[in-house]
C-alpha positions in Angstrom: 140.5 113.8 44.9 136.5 113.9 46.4 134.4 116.2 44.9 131.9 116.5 47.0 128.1 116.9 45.4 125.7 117.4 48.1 126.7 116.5 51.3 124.7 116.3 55.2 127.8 117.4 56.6 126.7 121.1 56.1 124.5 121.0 58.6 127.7 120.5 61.0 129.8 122.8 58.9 129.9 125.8 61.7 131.5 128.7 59.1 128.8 127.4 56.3 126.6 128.5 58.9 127.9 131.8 59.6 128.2 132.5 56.6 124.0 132.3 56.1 123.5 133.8 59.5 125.2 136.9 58.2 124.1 136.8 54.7 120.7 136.8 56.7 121.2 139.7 59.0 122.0 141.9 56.0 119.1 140.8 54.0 116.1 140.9 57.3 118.7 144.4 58.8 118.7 142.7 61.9 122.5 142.5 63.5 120.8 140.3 66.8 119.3 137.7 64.2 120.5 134.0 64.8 119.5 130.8 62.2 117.9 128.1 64.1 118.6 124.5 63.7 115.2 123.9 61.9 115.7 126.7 59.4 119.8 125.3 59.0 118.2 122.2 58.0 115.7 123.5 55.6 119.0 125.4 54.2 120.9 122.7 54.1 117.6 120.7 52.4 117.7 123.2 49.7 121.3 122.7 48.6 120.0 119.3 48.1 117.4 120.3 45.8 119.7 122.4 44.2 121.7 119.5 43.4 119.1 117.4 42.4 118.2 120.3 39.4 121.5 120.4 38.5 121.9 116.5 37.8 118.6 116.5 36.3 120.1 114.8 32.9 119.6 111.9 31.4 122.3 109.1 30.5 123.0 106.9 27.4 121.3 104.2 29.4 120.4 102.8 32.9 122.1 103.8 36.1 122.8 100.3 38.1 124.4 100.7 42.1 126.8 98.8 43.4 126.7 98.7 47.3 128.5 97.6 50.3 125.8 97.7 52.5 126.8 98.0 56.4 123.5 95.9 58.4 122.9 94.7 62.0 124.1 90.8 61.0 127.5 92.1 58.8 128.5 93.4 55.8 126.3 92.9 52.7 126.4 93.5 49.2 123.1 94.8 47.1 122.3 96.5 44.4 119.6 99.3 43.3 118.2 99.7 39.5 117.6 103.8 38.7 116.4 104.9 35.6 118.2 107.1 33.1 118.4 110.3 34.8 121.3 111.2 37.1 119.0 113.2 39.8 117.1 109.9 41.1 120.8 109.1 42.5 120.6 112.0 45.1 117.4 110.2 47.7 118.2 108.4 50.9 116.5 108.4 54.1 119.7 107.7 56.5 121.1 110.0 59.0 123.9 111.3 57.0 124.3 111.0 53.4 127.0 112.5 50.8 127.3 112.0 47.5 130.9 112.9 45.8 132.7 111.9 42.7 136.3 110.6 43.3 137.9 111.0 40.2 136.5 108.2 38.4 133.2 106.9 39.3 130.5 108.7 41.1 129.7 107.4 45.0 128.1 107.8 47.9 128.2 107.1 51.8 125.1 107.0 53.9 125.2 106.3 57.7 122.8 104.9 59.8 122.3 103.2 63.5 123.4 99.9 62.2 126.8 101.0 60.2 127.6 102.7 56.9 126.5 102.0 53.3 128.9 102.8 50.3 127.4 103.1 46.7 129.1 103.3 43.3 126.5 104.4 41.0 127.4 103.2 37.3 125.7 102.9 33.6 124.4 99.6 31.7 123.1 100.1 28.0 119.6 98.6 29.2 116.7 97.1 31.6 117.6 93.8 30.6 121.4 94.5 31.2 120.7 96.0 34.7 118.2 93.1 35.8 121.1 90.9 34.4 124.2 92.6 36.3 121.6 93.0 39.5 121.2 89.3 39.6 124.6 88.9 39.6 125.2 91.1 42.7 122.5 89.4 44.2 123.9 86.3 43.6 127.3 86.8 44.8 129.0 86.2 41.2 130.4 89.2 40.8 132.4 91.9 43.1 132.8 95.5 43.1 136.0 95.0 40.8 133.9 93.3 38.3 131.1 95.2 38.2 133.1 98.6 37.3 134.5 96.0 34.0 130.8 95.2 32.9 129.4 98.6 33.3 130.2 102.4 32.2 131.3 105.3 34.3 128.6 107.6 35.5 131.8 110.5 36.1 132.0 112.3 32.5 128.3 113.3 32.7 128.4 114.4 36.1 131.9 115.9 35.5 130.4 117.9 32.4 127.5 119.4 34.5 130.1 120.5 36.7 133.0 121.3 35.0 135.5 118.5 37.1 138.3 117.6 34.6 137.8 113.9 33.0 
């Protein structure tokens, strides 16, 4: 089952947006009020925000990405080195982003003009472990399935924050 944590699809999410348009009209006691896109997208900015002070916690070690990165030339695996708090996960600059926990690991999906990224954030105990597993991912010697084996789940902390059963 997704969980969704912060999501872009908001901004598209037409009853999310009636919902504030209404909430607004009550609050400013205007019934001809209507949200503009610009002030839906600071809204929808703000839920990210949220998010990030909700995950502001730190982990029993270093959080490490996996990703299947989606470029102009094919389909390319990376990785990315984070430090030990869980809100540095939530940043990307792509046109839509979500971040969502599916049960077991904590991922996200970002899409851009040249395809789509996914991202499976885990934990290593260390700098020297990430810089180790990250050379590996460079280097092709290990795969998605192995890099869940040599690393820890981010999903019990980000479970306990919000109350998602483990």
């Amino acid at each position: 089952m997704k969980q969704i944590i912060w999501s872009s699809e908001t901004f598209y999410d037409d009853t999310a947006r009636a919902v504030y348009q209404d909430s607004q009209r009550d609050f400013l006691e205007d019934e001809d009020y209507c949200v503009a896109d610009q002030e839906w997208s600071e809204v929808v900015q703000g839920f990210l925000v949220d998010e990030r002070n909700n995950l502001n916690r730190d982990v029993n070690g270093i959080i490490i990405a996996f990703a299947d990165l989606g470029l102009w030339h094919g389909r390319r695996q990376g990785f990315k080195i984070y430090d030990t708090n869980i809100a540095t996960i939530l940043k990307s600059s792509e046109d839509e982003n979500e971040w969502y926990g599916d049960g077991m690991d904590i991922r996200s999906r970002h899409i851009h003009h040249d395809g789509t990224n996914y991202v499976l954030y885990r934990i290593v105990p260390d700098m020297e472990a990430a810089e180790l597993v990250g050379e590996m991912i460079y280097n092709r010697e290990i795969n998605e399935d192995e890099f869940i084996k040599c690393t820890e789940s981010l999903y019990p902390y980000v479970a306990e924050i919000y109350g998602w059963p483990l």
